[in-house]
N, C-alpha and C positions, 0 to 999 in steps of 0.2 A: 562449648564443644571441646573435648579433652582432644592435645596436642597429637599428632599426628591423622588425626579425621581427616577424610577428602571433603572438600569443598562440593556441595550442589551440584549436578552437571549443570553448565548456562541453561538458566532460563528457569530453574527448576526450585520448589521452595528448599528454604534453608530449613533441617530439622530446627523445632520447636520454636520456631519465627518463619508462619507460614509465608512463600510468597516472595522471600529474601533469596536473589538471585547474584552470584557471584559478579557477573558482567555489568555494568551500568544500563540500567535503559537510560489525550487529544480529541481531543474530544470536538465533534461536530452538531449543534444541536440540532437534536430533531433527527438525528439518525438511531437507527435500529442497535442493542446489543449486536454486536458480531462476535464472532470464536475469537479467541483471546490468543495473542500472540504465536504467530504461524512459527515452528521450529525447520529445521531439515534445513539440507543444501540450498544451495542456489541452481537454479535452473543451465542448462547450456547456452540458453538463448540468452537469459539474465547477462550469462558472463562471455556471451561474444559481442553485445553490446552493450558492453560498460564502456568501450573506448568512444562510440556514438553519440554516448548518452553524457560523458563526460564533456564532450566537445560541444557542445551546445549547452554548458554548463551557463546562467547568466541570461540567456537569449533573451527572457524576457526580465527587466530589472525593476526597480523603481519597488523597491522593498516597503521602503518609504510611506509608501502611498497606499499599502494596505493594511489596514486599521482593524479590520473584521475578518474572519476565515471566510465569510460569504465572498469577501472582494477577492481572495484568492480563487475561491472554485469557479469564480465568475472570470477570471484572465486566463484559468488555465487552457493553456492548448495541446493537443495529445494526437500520434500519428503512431502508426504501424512499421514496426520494423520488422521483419522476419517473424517468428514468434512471442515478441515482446512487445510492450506499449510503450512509448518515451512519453514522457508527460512532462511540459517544461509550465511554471510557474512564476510567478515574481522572487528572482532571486535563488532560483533551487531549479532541478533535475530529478525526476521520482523516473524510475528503470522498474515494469512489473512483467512480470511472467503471467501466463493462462493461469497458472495455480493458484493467481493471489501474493506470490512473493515480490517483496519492492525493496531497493536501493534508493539512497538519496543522496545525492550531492550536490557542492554550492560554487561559486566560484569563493577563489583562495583568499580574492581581496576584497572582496564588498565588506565585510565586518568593519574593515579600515574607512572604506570609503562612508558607510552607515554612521561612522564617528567625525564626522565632519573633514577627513584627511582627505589633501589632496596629492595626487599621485600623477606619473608620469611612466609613459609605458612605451617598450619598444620591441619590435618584435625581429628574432634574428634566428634561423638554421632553425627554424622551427620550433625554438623556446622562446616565449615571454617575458622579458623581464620590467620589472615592477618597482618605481624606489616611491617611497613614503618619507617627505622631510618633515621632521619636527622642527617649529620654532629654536630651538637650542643646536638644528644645524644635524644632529642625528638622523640617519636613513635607513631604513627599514626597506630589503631589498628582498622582494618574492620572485623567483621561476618559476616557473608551471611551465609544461611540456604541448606540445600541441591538441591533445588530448582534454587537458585542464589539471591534469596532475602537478600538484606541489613537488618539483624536484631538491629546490633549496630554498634557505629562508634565515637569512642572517641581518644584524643588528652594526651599522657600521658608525663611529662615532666621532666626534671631530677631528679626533687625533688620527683617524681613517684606520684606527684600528677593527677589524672585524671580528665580532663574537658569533657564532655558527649556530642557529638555535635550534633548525633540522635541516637536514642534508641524507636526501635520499642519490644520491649520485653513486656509493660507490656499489648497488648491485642494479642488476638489468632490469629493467622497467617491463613485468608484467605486462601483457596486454590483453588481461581478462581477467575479470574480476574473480574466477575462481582460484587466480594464481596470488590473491592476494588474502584467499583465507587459509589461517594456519590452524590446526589441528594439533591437539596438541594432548597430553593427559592430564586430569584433572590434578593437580598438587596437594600434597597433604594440606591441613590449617594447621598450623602450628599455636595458634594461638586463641582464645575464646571469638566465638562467631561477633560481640559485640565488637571487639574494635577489630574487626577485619571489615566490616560496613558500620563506621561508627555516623551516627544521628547525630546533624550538627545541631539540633531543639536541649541534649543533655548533654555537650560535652563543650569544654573551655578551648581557649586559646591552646593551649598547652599539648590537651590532645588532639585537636585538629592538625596541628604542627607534626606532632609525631606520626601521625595517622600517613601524613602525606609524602613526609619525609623519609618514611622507611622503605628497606629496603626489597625486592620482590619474595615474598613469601616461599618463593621454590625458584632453581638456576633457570636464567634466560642461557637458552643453548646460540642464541646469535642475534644482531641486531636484526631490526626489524625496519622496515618502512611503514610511514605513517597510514599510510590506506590499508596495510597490513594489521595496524594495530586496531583503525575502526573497526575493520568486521569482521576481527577475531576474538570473540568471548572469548578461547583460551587463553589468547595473550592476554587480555586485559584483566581476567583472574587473579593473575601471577601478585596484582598492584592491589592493595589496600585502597580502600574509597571512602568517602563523604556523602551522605545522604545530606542534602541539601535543604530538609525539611520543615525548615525558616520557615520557606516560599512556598505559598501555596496558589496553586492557576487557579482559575475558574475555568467551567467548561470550556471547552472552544474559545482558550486565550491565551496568547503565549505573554500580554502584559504583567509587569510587574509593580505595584503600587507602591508609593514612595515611601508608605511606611516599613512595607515590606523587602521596599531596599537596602534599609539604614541594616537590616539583620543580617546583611551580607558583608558587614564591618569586620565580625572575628574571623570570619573564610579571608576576606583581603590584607587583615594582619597577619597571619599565619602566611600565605605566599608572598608578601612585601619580606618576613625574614626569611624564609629560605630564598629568595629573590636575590635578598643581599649579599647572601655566602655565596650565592653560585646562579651567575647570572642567564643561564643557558638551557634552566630547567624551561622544562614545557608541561602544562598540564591541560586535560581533557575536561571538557564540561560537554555532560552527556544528559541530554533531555529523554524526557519522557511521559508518556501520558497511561490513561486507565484504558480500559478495552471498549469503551462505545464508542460506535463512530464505524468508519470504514480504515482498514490500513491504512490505506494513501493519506488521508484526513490525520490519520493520528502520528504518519511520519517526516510529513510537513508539519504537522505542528511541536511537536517536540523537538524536529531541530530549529524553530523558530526559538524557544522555550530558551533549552542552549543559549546562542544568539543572543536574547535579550540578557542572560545573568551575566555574561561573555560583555557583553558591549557594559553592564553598568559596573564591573568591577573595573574597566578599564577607565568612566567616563564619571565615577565617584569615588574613585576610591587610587586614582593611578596605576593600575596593574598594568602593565606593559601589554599589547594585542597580540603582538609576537611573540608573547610567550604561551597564549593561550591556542587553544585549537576547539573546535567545537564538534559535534555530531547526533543526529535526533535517531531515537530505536523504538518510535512510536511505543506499542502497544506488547512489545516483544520480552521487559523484563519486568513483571509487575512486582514492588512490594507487597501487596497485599492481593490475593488470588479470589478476583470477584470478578465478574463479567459487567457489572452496574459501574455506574460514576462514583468513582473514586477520588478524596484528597492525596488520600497518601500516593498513589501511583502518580499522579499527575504532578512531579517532583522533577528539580536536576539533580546530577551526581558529579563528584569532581573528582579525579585521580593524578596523581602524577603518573606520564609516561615514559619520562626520559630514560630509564635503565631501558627498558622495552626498543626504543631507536637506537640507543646507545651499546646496545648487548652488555652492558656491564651489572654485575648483581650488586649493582648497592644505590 
């Protein structure tokens, strides 16, 4: 793609790589093709109850203990709110409209807690807070708000010095999720479409590194909050990404096999060195699956998907938890534009986000 071309609108194929969708995006067996990644707004109802839907983030837990997607459809439980469905899960919070549109969210600390960490929690003026000790005496300290929103989340370390790794405090807290999506214009590409979603199956250390470590492709106009930056395909455009194409799921699996772990080595070298220069980045691991199945189905599973490559860069490879963030976009960004089961779509993607929270263009 010659220098100054716009980018895909979300969701949409990339010229001459069909199906290649700027944003990052489960399969159910035995379920029907359904219409392939729902686009458009979010509903009013969606977004008067995402404070709801968040607050009941967790409710039902025990991640643990579900092995199969059968065991989850089988704990799920679901009530009416106004015009929306709350659908709570092991682990997870799925928010659908009449239309078929769903949000998902998790709580802030189970990935920690899924890692064998134990934690200690107190709750004060209506914020949560959260410390996580490592053996070595380090504390990893989460807020969430009453809601279940992430307000801060910093790294404190013997010396009690604190490194800030997000910090949503200094704008007003949204309280609907449509105040959380940003809209924005598509940015030119300045650079060929292959290393703006670079395949990590064809490219080295070298360019994964650079891939993640550059800078946002077009000016961030301001910082952002992180629930901001999940369900803004346009912000998340701005960021260069990793197709994570190592991994591949099996239908209706968010497991990942041990051989197919070892391939997430050159992804963990590449964030151990930018890790090293600048401790405070953050970056996104965003799931995803092909379009069979039901939404719901495929947006629990791809933030599972998430989740699992999220917990085993941290749990083989040391990548710090804190610096990851995770989020599943089921069936909504397909690489490849087929309604049938899919490998390639059934992939994660990784971006770095910190310019994005940080409002800084570099």
């Amino acid at each position: 793609m010659p220098p100054g071309t716009q980018p895909p609108a979300p969701g949409s194929a990339m010229p001459g790589r069909p199906g290649i969708a700027p944003p990052a995006p489960g399969t159910a067996p035995g379920q029907p093709p359904q219409r392939e990644g729902r686009r458009g707004g979010i509903s009013p109802g969606v977004a008067g109850a995402i404070g709801l839907g968040a607050g009941v983030i967790g409710g039902i837990m025990a991640t643990q203990g579900a092995e199969r997607f059968d065991d989850i459809r089988q704990r799920r439980e679901e009530r009416r709110e106004g015009d929306v469905t709350i659908i709570r899960e092991p682990g997870r919070t799925i928010i659908r409209d009449d239309d078929g549109r769903a949000i998902i969210r998790r709580d802030e600390d189970q990935r920690f807690r899924d890692l064998g960490w134990q934690g200690r929690a107190e709750r004060r003026d209506g914020e949560t807070r959260t410390v996580f000790e490592r053996p070595d005496g380090t504390r990893i300290v989460t807020v969430t708000d009453d809601q279940g929103r992430l307000i801060r989340r910093s790294r404190i370390g013997r010396d009690d010095r604190e490194i800030v790794i997000i910090d949503n405090t200094l704008r007003d807290r949204p309280g609907r999720f449509a105040d959380d999506v940003v809209v924005l214009p598509p940015p030119p590409l300045p650079i060929p479409r292959e290393r703006y979603i670079v395949d990590a199956d064809r490219a080295d250390e070298n360019l994964i590194y650079e891939t993640i470590m550059a800078p946002p492709i077009a000016a961030i106009p301001r910082r952002y909050t992180l629930d901001e930056v999940r369900y803004s395909p346009d912000l998340r455009a701005r960021m260069r990404s990793v197709d994570i194409d190592t991994i591949n799921f099996e239908t209706g699996s968010w497991q990942v096999t041990p051989d197919q772990a070892q391939r997430l080595a050159v992804i963990a070298d590449s964030l151990r060195r930018v890790l090293q220069g600048s401790p405070n980045e953050v970056f996104l691991v965003e799931g995803h699956t092909d379009a069979v199945g039901s939404d719901v189905d495929n947006l629990s599973l791809s933030d599972r998907r998430a989740q699992s490559v999220a917990e085993i860069l941290t749990r083989d490879f040391q990548i710090p938890p804190e610096n990851l963030t995770t989020q599943g976009y089921g069936e909504q960004y397909p690489k490849v534009q087929t309604q049938g089961p899919s490998r390639e779509n059934r992939r994660v993607t990784l971006r770095r986000i910190t310019p994005l929270l940080t409002g800084e263009n570099r």
